[in-house]
C-alpha positions in Angstrom: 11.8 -35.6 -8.3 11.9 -38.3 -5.3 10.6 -37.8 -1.7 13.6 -37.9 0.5 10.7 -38.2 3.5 8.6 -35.4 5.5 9.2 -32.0 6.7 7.7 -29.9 9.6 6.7 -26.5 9.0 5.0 -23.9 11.2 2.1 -21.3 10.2 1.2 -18.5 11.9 -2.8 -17.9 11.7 -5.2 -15.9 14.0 -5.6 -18.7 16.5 -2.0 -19.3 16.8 0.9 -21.4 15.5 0.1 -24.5 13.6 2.7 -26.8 12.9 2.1 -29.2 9.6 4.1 -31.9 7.9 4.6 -31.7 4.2 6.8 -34.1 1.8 10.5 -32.8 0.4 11.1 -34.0 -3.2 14.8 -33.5 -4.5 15.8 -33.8 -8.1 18.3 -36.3 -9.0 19.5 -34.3 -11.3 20.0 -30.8 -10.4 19.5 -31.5 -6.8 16.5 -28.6 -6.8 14.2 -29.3 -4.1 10.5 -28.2 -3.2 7.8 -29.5 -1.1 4.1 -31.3 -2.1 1.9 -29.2 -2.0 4.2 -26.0 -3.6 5.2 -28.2 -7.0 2.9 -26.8 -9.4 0.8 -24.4 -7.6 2.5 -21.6 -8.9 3.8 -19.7 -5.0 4.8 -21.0 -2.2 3.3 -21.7 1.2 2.8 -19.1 3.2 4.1 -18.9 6.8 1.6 -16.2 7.4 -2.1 -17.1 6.5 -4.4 -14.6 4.8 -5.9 -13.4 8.2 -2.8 -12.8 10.0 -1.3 -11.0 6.6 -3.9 -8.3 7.0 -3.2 -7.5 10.5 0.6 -7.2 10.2 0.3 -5.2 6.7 -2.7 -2.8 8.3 -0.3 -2.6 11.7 3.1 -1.9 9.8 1.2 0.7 7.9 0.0 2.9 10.7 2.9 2.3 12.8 6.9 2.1 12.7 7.5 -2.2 12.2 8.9 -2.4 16.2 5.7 -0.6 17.6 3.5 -2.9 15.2 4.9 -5.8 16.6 4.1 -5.2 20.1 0.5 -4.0 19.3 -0.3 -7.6 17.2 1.5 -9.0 20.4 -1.1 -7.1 23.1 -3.9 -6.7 21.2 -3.8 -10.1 19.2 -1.7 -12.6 20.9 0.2 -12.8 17.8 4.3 -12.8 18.2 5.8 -12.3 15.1 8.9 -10.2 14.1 9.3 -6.8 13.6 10.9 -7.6 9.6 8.5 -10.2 9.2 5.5 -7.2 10.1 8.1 -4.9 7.3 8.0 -7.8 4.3 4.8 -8.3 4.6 3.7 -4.6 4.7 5.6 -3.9 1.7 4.5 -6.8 -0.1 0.5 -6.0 0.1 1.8 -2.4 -0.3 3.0 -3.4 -3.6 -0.3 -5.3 -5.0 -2.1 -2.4 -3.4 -0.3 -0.4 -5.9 -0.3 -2.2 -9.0 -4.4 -2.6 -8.3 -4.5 1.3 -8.1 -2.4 2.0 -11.3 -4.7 -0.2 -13.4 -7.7 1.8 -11.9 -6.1 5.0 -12.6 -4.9 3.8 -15.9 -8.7 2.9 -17.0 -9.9 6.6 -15.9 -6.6 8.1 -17.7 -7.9 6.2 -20.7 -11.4 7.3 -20.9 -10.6 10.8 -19.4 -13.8 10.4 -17.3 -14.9 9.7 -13.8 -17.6 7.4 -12.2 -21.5 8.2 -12.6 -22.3 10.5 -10.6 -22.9 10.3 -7.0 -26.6 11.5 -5.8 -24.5 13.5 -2.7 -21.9 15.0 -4.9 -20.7 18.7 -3.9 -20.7 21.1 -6.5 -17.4 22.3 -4.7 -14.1 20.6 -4.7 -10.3 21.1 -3.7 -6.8 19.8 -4.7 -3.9 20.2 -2.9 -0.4 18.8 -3.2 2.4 19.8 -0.5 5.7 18.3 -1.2 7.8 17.7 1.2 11.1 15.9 2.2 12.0 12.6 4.4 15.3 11.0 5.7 16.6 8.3 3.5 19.8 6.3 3.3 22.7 8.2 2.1 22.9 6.6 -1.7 24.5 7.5 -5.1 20.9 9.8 -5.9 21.9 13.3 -7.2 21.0 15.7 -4.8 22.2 19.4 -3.0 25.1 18.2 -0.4 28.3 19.5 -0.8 29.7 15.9 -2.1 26.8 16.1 -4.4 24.7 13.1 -2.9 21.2 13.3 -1.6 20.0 12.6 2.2 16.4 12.4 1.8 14.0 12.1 -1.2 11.0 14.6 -1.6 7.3 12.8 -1.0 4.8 14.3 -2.8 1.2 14.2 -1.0 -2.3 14.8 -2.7 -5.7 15.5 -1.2 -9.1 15.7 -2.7 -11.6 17.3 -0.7 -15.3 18.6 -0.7 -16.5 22.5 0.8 -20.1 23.0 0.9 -20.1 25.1 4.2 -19.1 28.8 5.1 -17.0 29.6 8.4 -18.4 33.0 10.2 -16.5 35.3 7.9 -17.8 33.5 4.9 -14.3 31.1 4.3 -15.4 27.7 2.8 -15.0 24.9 5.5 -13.5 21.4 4.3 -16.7 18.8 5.0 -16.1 16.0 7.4 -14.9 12.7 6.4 -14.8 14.4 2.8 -10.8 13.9 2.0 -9.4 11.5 0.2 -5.5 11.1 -0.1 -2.9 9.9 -2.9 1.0 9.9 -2.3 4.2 8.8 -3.3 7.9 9.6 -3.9 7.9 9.9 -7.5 8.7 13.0 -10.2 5.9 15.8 -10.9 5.0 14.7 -13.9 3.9 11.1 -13.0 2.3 12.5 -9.6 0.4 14.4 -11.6 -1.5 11.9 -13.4 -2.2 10.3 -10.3 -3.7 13.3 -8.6 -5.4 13.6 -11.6 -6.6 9.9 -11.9 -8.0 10.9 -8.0 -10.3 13.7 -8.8 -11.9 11.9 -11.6 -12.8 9.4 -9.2 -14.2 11.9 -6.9 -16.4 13.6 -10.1 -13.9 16.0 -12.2 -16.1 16.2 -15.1 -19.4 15.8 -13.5 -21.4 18.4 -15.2 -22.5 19.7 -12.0 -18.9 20.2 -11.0 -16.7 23.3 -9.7 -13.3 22.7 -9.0 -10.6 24.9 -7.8 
């Protein structure tokens, strides 16, 4: 590949917008291009750096993408788009889930939880609502007249902890106590991961009592 001279590029950090100037190499050959220092570092340069990628992910989480953007915008002085805020959510969404299934996968494997913890409850719940959401109308199977689905159904999980009575002797859930796993998958495979959860919160601890 042959420099064909430098190019300006702009990165968004915590402090603001930092332009930088990089070199453009082109290949002869098959005309492929790339820029020093991307050729052989295996990814490309971000535009967003690692700082700023937190914000927008933790922001497009909590928040629909358009009222995410203004909140980075007021509470950070950082302007970025509203699709910008949506790739990069989805992307850490995504490593955020492989680095789950390969914990869940390790308990699943050795059917046991953590050691355990000196304040575990000898009382635990599960619960796992399903419910439906809006979706783009698609070629899914589902119960409209024409056949097609509008929605899929989201399945949501909670782990929880009672150690307390109520005045007419009902278990209360314990503060701070819940842990959550969701996702829009089948039963089976949602059941595993609800599964995964409570031996991470003690299943099999001998001093255990689930219901």
């Amino acid at each position: 590949m042959q420099s064909v001279g430098l190019r300006t590029k702009a990165t968004t950090t915590l402090l603001g917008t930092v332009p930088f100037e990089r070199s453009l190499y082109i290949c002869p050959v098959c005309e492929d291009a790339a820029c020093f220092p991307e050729i052989g570092s295996g990814h490309r340069t971000h535009q967003f750096l690692p700082g700023v990628r937190r914000l927008m992910a933790r922001a497009g989480s909590r928040t629909p993408f358009g009222e995410a953007h203004d909140d980075l915008k007021v509470y950070a002085h950082i302007d970025v788009e509203a699709r910008d805020i949506e790739r990069i959510a989805e992307q850490v969404g995504r490593q955020i889930a492989l680095w789950r299934a390969r914990q869940d996968q390790a308990l699943l494997k050795d059917r046991q939880g953590p050691p355990a913890h000196p304040a575990f409850h000898p009382l635990c719940q599960l619960e796992a609502p399903a419910s439906r959401c809006a979706g783009r109308i698609g070629s899914r199977r589902g119960k409209q007249p024409d056949g097609k689905a509008k929605g899929r159904e989201v399945k949501l999980g909670c782990v929880f902890t009672q150690t307390k009575l109520d005045e007419q002797g009902r278990p209360l859930r314990d503060p701070d106590s819940t842990t959550y796993v969701g996702a829009i998958e089948a039963s089976g495979p949602f059941g595993e991961r609800m599964y995964a959860e409570a031996l991470r919160r003690g299943l099999l601890q001998p001093s255990g009592w689930w219901c």
